[in-house]
C-alpha positions in Angstrom: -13.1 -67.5 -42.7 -10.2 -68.1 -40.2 -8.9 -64.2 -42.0 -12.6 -63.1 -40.6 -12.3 -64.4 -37.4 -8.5 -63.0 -36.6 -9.6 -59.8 -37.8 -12.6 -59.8 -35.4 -10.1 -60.6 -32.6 -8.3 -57.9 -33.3 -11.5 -55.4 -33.5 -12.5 -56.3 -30.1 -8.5 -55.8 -28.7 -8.4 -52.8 -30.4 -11.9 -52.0 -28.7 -10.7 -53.8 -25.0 -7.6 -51.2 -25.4 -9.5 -48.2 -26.2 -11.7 -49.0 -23.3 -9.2 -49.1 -20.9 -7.5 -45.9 -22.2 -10.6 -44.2 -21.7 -11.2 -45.5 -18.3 -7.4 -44.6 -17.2 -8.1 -40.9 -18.5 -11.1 -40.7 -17.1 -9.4 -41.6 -13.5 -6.7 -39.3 -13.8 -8.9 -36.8 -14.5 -11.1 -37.2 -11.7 -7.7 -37.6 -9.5 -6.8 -33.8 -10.5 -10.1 -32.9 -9.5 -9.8 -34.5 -6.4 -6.1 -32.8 -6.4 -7.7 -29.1 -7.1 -10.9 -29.4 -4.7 -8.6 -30.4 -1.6 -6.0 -27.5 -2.8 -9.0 -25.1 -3.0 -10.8 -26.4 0.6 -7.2 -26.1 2.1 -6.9 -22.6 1.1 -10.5 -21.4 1.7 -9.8 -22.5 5.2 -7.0 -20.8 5.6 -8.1 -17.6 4.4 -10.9 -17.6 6.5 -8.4 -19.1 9.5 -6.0 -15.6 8.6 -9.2 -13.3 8.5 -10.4 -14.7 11.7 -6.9 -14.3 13.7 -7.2 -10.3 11.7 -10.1 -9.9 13.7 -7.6 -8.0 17.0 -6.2 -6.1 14.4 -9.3 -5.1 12.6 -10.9 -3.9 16.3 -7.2 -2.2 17.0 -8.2 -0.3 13.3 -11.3 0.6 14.5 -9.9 2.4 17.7 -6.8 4.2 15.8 -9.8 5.9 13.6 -11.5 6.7 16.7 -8.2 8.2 18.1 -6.8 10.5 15.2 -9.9 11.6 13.9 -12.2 13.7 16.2 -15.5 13.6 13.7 -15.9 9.9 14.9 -18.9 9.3 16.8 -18.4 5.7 17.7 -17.0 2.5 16.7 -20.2 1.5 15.3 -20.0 4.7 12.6 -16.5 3.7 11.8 -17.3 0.5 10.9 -20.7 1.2 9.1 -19.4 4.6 7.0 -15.8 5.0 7.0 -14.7 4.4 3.5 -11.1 4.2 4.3 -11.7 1.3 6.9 -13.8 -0.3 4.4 -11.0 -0.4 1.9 -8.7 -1.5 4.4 -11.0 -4.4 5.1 -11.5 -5.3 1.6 -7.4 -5.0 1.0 -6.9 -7.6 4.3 -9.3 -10.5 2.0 -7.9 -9.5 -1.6 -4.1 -10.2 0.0 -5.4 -13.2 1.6 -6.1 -14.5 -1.9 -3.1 -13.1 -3.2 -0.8 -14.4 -1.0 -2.1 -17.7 -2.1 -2.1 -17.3 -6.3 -5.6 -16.2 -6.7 -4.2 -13.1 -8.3 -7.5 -12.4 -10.4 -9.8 -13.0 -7.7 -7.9 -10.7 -5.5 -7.7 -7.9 -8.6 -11.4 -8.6 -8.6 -11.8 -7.7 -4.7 -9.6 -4.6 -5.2 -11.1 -3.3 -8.1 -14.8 -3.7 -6.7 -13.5 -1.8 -3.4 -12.1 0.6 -5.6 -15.0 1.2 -7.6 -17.2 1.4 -3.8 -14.6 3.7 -1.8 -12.1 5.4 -4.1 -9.5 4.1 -2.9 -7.1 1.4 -4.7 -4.6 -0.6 -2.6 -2.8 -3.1 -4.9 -3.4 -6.8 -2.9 0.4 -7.5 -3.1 0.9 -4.6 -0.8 2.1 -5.1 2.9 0.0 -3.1 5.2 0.6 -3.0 9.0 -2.4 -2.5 12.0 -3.9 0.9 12.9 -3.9 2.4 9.3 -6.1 5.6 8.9 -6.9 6.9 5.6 -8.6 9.9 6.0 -11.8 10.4 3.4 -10.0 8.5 1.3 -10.6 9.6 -2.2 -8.4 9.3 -4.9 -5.7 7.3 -3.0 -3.1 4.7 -4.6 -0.9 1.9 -3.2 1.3 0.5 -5.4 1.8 -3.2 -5.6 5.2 -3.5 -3.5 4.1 -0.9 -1.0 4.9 -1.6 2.4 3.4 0.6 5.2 4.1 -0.3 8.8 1.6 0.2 12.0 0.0 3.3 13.0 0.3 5.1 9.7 -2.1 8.0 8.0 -2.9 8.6 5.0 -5.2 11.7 3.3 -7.5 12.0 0.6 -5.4 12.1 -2.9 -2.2 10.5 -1.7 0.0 8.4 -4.2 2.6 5.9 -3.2 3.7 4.9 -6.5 6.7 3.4 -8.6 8.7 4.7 -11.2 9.4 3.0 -14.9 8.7 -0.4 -16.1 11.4 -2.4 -13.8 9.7 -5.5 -12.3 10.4 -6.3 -8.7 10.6 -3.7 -5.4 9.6 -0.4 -7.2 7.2 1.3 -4.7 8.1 3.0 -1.3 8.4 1.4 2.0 6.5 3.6 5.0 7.6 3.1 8.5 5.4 3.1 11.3 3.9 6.5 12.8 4.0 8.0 9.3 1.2 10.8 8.1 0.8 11.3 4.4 -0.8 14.8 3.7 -3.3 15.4 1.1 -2.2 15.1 -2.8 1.2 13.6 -1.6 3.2 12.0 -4.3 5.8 9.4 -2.9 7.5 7.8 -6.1 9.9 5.1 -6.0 11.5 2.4 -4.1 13.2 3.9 -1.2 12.1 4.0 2.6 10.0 6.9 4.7 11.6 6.2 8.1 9.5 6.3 11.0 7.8 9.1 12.7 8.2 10.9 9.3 6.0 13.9 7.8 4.4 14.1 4.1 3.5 17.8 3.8 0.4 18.0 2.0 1.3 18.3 -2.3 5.2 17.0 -1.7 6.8 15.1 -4.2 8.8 12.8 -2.6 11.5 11.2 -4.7 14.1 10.1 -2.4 14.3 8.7 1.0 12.7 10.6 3.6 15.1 9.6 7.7 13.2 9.4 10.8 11.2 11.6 12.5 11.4 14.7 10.1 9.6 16.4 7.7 9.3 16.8 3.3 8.0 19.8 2.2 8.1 21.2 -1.4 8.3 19.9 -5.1 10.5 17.8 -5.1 10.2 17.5 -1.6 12.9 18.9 0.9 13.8 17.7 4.3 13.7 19.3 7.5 14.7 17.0 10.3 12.8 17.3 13.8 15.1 18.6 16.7 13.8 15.5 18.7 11.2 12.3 18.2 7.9 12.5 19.6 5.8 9.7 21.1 2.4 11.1 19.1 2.2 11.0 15.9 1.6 14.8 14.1 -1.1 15.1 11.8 -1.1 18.9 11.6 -0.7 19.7 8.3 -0.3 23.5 8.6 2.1 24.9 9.9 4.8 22.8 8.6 8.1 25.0 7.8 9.0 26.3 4.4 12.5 25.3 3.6 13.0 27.4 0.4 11.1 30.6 2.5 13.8 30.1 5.7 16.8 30.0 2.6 15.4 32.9 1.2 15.4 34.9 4.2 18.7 33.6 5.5 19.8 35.2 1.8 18.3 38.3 2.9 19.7 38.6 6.1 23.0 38.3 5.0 22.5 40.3 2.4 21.5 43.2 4.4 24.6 42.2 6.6 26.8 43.3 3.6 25.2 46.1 2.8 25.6 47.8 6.3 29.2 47.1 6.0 29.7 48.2 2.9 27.9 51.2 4.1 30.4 51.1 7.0 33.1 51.2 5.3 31.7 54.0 3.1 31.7 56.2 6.1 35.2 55.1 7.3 36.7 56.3 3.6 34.8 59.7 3.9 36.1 60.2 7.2 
């Protein structure tokens, strides 16, 4: 009997203990719920604080499309149709969750812009104001891309990395930079300011200020002097290799008069 009756004690301890256990868990559990709503509310505030203070530099976007590109009709149809400022736009929210570890939900943003516009810009890319890419399709920012203000960018432009190294491996653009159409910029070096993408370069090495890459892989042909506009003519853009080649001609037929010269001066 007494046997019984320590036993039972011991049950109902056993139970008290278990009880308590349970009810411990239980509050820790809901304290790291607690944790993760306030650590969620925080940020959702302060990305829709940092979207709101972006709202300047989305209106400043809106008026640099306006400026370089004369088939704009009005803000309104920059806002409404522009693909490129729509991807621009959904970049500024996916690195707001980026910047603040919601790396899938960011991926997610990216990949359904991508999907809408053509146009994929990594979230962990730093993107200054008054960026214009131009119709857009097929362009690609890398994930440590960094592009200062005022730049342009056209349709099948690449600013990608090289190998499998993790860290800075994708170009850094100055500010006042035009990339022409099917530009490749590969690596981790820096486009200086004022700087010129011929349309089709490969560019696979740094790229100084205020001149020009032309060619596979690109050549550089500085600018005699800095200009306040930025040049999006995409034309007439020197040849480097056709100004060697006739240089090479030149002196060429230079020789051959002399030798010719010098012909004449034996006969005589």
């Amino acid at each position: 009997m007494v046997i019984s009756i320590n036993f039972g004690k011991k049950s109902e301890r056993r139970l008290k203990t278990s009880k308590r256990r349970e009810s411990r868990a239980i509050v820790n559990e809901l304290d790291r719920a607690s944790e993760k709503v306030s650590t969620l509310t925080a940020d959702m505030l302060g990305i829709i604080e940092e979207l709101k203070s972006g709202a300047p530099d989305i209106k400043y976007d809106i008026e640099q499309i306006r400026e370089r590109d004369p088939a704009a009709a009005g803000s309104l149809e920059v806002a409404l149709l522009y693909s490129g400022f729509h991807a621009s736009l959904a970049y500024r929210i996916a690195h707001a969750f980026h910047t603040r570890g919601y790396v899938i939900t960011a991926r997610a943003i990216s990949q359904a812009a991508k999907l809408i516009t053509g146009i994929e810009i990594h979230p962990g890319a730093e993107i200054g104001r008054g960026l214009f890419i131009d119709h857009g399709s097929g362009v690609v920012i890398g994930e440590t891309t960094v592009i200062g203000d005022n730049c342009t960018i056209y349709q099948g432009a690449t600013l990608g990395g090289t190998g499998k190294h993790v860290g800075k491996r994708h170009p850094t653009i100055g500010n006042n930079v035009m990339i022409g159409a099917g530009a490749k910029v590969l690596g981790p070096f820096e486009v200086g300011d004022n700087a010129k993408i011929a349309a089709g370069a490969v560019v696979l090495k740094e790229v100084p200020p205020n001149s020009t890459a032309v060619g596979i892989p690109a050549r550089i042909i500085t600018k005699s002097c800095a200009s306040s506009e930025q040049d999006l003519d995409q034309i007439n853009i020197p040849d480097p290799l056709a100004k060697e080649l006739l240089e090479l001609h030149e002196r060429l037929h230079s020789l051959e008069e002399a030798l010719l010269t010098g012909k004449e001066k034996n006969k005589g």
